[in-house]
Structure formats: structure tokens, C-alpha cells
OpenMM code with the backbone's topology and positions (N, CA, C; nanometers):
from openmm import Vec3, app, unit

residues = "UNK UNK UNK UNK UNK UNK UNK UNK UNK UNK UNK UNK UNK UNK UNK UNK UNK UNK UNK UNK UNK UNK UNK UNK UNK UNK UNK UNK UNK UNK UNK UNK UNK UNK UNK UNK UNK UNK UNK UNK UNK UNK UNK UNK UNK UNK UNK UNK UNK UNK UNK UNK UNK UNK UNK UNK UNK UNK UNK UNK UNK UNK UNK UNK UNK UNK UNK UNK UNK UNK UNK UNK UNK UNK UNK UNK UNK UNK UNK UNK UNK UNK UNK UNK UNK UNK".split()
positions = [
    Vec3(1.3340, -0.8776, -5.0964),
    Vec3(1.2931, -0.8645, -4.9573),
    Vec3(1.3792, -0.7557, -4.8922),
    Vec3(1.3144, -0.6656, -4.8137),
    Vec3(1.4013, -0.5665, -4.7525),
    Vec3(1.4571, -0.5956, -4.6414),
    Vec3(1.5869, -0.5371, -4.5526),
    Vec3(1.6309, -0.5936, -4.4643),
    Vec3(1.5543, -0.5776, -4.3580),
    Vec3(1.4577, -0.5328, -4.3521),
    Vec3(1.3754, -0.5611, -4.2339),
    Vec3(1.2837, -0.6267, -4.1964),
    Vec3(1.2263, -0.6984, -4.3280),
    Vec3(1.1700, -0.8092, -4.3389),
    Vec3(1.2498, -0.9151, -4.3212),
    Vec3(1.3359, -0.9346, -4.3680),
    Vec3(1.4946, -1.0447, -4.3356),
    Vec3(1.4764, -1.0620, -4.1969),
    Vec3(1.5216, -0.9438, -4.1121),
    Vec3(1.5359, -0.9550, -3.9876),
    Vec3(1.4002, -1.0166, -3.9078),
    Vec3(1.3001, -0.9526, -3.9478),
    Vec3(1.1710, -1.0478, -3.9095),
    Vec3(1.1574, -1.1282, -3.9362),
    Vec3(1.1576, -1.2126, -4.0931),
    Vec3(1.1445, -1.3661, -4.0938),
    Vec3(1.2624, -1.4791, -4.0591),
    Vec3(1.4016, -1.3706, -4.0006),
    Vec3(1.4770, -1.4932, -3.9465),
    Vec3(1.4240, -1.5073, -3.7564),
    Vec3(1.3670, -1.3568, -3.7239),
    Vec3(1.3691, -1.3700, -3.5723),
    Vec3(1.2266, -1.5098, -3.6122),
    Vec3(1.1536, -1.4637, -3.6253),
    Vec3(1.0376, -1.5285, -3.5923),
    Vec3(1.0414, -1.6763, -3.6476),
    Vec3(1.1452, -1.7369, -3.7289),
    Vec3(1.1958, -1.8580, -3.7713),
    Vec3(1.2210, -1.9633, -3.6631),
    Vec3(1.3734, -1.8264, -3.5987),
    Vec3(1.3930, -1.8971, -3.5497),
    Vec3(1.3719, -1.8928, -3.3795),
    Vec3(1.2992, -1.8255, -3.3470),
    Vec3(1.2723, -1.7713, -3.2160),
    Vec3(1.1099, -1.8053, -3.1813),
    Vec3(0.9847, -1.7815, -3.2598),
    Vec3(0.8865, -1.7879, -3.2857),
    Vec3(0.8486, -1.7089, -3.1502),
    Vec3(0.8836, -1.5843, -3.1679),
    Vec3(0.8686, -1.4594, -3.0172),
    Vec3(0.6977, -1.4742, -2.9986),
    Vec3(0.6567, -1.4449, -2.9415),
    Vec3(0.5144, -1.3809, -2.8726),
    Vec3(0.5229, -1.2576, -2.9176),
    Vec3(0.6199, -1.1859, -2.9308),
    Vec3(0.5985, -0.9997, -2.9574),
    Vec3(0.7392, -0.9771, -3.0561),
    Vec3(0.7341, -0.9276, -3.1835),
    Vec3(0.8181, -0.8940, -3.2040),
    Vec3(0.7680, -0.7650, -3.3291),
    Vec3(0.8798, -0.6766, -3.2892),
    Vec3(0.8529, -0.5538, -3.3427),
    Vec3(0.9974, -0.4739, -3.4015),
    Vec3(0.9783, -0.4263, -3.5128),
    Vec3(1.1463, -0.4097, -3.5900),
    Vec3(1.1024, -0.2653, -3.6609),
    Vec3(1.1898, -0.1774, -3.6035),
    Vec3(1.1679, -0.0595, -3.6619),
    Vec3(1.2735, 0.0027, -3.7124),
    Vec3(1.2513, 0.0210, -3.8373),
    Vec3(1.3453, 0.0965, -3.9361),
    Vec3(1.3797, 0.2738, -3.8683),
    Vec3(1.4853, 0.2731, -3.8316),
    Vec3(1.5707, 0.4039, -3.7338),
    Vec3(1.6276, 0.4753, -3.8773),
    Vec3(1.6692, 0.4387, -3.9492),
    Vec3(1.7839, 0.4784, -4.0423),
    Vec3(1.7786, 0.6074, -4.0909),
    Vec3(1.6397, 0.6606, -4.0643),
    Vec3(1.6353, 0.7945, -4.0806),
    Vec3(1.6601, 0.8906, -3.9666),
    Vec3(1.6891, 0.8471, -3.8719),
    Vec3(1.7237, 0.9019, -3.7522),
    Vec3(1.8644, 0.9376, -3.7467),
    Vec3(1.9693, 0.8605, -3.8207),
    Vec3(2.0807, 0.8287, -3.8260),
    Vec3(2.1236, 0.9117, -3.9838),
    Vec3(2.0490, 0.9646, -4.0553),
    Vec3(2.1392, 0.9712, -4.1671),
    Vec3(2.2099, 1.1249, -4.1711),
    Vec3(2.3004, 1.0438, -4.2421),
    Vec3(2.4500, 1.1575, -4.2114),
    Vec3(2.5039, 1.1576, -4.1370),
    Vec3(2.5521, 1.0707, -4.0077),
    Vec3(2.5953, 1.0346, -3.9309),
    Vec3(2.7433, 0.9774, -4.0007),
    Vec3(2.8858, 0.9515, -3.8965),
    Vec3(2.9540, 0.9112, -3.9193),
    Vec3(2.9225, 0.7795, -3.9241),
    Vec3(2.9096, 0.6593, -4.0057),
    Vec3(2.9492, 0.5425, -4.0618),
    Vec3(2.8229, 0.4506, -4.0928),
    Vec3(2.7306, 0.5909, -4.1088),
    Vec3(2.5790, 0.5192, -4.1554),
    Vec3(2.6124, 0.5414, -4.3408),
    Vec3(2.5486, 0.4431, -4.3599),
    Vec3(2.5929, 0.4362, -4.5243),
    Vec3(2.4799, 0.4683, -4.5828),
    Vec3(2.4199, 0.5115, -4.5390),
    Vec3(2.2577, 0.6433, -4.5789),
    Vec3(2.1740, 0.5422, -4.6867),
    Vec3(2.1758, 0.3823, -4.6566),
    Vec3(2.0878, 0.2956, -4.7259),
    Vec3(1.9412, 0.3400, -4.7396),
    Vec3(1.9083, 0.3858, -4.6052),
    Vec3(1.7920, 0.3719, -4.5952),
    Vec3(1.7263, 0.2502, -4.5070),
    Vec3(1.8544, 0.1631, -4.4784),
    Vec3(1.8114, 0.0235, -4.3913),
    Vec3(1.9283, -0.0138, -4.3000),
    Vec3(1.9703, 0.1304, -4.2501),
    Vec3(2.1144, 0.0360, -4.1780),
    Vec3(2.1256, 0.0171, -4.0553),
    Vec3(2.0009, 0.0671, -3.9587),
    Vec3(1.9872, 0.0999, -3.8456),
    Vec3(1.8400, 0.0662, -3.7739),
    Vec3(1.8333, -0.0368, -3.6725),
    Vec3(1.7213, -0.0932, -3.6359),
    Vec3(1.6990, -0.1097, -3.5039),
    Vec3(1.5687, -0.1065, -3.4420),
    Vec3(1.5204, -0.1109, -3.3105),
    Vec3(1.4345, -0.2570, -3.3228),
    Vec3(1.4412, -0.3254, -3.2453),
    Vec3(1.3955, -0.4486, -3.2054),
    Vec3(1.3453, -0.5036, -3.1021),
    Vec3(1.2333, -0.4965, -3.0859),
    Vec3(1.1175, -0.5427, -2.9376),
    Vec3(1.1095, -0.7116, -2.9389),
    Vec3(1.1563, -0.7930, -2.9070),
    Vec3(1.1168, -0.8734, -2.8414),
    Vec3(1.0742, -0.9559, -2.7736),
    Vec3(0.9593, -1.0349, -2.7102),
    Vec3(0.9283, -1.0974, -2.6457),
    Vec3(0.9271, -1.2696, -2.6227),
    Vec3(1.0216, -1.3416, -2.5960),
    Vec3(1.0475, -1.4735, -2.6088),
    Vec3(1.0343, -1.5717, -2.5307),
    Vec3(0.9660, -1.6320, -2.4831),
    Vec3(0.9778, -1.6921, -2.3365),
    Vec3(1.0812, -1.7797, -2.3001),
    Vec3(1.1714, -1.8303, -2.4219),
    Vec3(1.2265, -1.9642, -2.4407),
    Vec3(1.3519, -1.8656, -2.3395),
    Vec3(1.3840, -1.7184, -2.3704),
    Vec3(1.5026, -1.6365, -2.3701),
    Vec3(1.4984, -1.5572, -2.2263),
    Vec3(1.4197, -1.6179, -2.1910),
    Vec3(1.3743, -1.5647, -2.0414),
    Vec3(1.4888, -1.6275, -1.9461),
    Vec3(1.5408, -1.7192, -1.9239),
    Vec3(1.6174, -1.7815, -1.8535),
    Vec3(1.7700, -1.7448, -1.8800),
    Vec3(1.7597, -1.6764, -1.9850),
    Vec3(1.9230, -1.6125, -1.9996),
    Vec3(2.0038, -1.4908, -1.9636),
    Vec3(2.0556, -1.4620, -1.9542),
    Vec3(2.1230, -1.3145, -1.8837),
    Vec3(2.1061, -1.2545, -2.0218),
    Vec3(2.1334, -1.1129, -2.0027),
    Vec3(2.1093, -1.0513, -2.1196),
    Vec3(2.2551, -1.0525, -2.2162),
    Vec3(2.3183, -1.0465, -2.2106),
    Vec3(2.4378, -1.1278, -2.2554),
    Vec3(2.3957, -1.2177, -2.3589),
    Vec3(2.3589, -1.3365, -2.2972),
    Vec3(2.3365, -1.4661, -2.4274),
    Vec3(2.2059, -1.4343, -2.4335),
    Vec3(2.1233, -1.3184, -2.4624),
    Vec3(2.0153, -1.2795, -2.5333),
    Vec3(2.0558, -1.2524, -2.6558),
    Vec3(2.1546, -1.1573, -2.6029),
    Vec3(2.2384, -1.0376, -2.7063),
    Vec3(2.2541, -1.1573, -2.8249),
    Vec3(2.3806, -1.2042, -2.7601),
    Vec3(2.3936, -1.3420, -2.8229),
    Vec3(2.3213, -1.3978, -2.9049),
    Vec3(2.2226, -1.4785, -2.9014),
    Vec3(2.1661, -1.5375, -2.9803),
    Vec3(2.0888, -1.5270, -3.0719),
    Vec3(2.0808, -1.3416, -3.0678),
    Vec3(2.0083, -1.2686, -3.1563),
    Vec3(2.0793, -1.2186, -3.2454),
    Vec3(2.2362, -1.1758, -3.1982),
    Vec3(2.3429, -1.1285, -3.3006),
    Vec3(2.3950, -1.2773, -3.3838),
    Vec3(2.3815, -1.3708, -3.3465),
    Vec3(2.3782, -1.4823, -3.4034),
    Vec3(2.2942, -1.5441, -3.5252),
    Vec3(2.1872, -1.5020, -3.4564),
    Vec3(2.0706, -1.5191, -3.5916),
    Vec3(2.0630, -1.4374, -3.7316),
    Vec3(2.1336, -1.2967, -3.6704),
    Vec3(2.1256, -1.2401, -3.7713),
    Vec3(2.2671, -1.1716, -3.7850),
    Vec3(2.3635, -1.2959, -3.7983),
    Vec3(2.5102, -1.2063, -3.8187),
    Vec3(2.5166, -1.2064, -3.9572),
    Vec3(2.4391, -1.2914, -4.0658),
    Vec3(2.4779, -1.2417, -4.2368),
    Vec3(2.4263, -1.0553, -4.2161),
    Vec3(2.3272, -1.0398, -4.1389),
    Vec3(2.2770, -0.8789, -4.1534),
    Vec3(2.3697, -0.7950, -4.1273),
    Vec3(2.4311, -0.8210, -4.0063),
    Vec3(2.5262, -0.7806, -3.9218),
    Vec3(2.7196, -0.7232, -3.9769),
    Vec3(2.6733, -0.8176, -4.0692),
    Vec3(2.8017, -0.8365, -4.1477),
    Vec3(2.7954, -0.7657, -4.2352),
    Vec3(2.6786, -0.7383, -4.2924),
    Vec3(2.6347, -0.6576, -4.4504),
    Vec3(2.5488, -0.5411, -4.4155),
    Vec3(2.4062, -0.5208, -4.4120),
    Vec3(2.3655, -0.3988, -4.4585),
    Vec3(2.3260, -0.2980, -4.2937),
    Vec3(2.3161, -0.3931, -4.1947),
    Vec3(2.2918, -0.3057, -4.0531),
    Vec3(2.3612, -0.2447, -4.0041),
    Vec3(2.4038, -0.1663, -3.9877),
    Vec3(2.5294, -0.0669, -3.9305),
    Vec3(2.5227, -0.0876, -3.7835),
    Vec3(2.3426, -0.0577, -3.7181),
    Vec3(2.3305, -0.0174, -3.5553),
    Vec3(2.2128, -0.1468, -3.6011),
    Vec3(2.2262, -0.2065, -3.4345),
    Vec3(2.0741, -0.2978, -3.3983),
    Vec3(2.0568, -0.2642, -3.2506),
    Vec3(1.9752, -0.2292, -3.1988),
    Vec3(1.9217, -0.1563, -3.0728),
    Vec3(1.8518, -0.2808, -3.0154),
    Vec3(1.8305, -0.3705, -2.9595),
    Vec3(1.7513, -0.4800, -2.8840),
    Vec3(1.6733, -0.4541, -2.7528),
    Vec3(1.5283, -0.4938, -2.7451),
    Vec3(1.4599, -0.4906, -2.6179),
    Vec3(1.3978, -0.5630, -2.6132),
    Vec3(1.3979, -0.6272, -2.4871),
    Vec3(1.3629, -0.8117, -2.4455),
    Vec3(1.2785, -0.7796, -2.3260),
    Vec3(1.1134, -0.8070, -2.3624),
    Vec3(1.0434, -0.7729, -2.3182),
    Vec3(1.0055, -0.8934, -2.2325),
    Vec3(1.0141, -0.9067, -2.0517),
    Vec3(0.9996, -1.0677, -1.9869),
    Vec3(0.8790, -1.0140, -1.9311),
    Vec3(0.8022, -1.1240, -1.8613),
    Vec3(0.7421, -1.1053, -1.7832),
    Vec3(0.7558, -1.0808, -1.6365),
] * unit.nanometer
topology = app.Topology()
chain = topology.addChain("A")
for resn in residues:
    res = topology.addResidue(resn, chain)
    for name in ("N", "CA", "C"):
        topology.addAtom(name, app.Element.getBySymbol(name[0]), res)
């Protein structure tokens, strides 16, 4: 499984968003200082959650760097987040 599928089947696990959208950046980034030129280290992330609506963006951040701190820890270098409310 690639890490961007990872990142999608843990958001939507454990979040079950209305909108979620994960886009592989890493080519935007390569050769950059402390991109490790995987091919998967760098990601944009759309959002839409209703449950996450009531939180400051803070414990958005939160609970998303949470879900996916094994990624975080290992192959993602950058994660870009956008939390789309009504």
C-alpha cells in the first residue's frame, strides 16, 4: 500500500470525512533540503468533517497529526491540511 493510500484509509477510518482529498506534492518538493526524494514525502490534504467543526484549528491539526503520527514519524516529511466547514 502506498503512503497515500495509508493516509486515506486511516483518515476515512477514523474520521469517516464527507470530503477527503490527498494529494501527492512530492514532486513539487524534490531536491529540496530534507525531502528524501521518495516520491511520497510530501502531502496536501482536503478535508471535510463535520464531527471537527466544533474545534479550533489547533485540535484539528491535532487530531489529524495524531491519526497519522506512524506516517509522520516515517515516510512524510511535509503534510499541508485544509478543513473545509460549512
Amino acid at each position: 500500500m502506498s503512503v497515500q493510500e495509508q493516509i486515506e484509509a486511516k483518515l476515512r477510518a477514523a474520521l469517516s470525512p464527507e470530503l477527503l482529498e490527498v494529494e501527492n506534492q512530492s514532486h513539487l518538493h524534490a531536491g529540496h533540503a530534507g525531502s528524501p526524494n521518495s516520491g511520497e514525502s510530501h502531502f496536501r490534504v482536503t478535508l471535510k468533517v463535520e464531527a471537527l467543526n466544533g474545534l479550533s484549528r489547533v485540535e484539528r491539526y491535532r487530531k489529524v497529526h495524531a491519526i497519522l503520527q506512524a506516517e509522520l514519524d516515517g515516510p512524510v516529511h511535509a503534510l499541508s491540511l485544509n478543513f473545509v466547514t460549512d
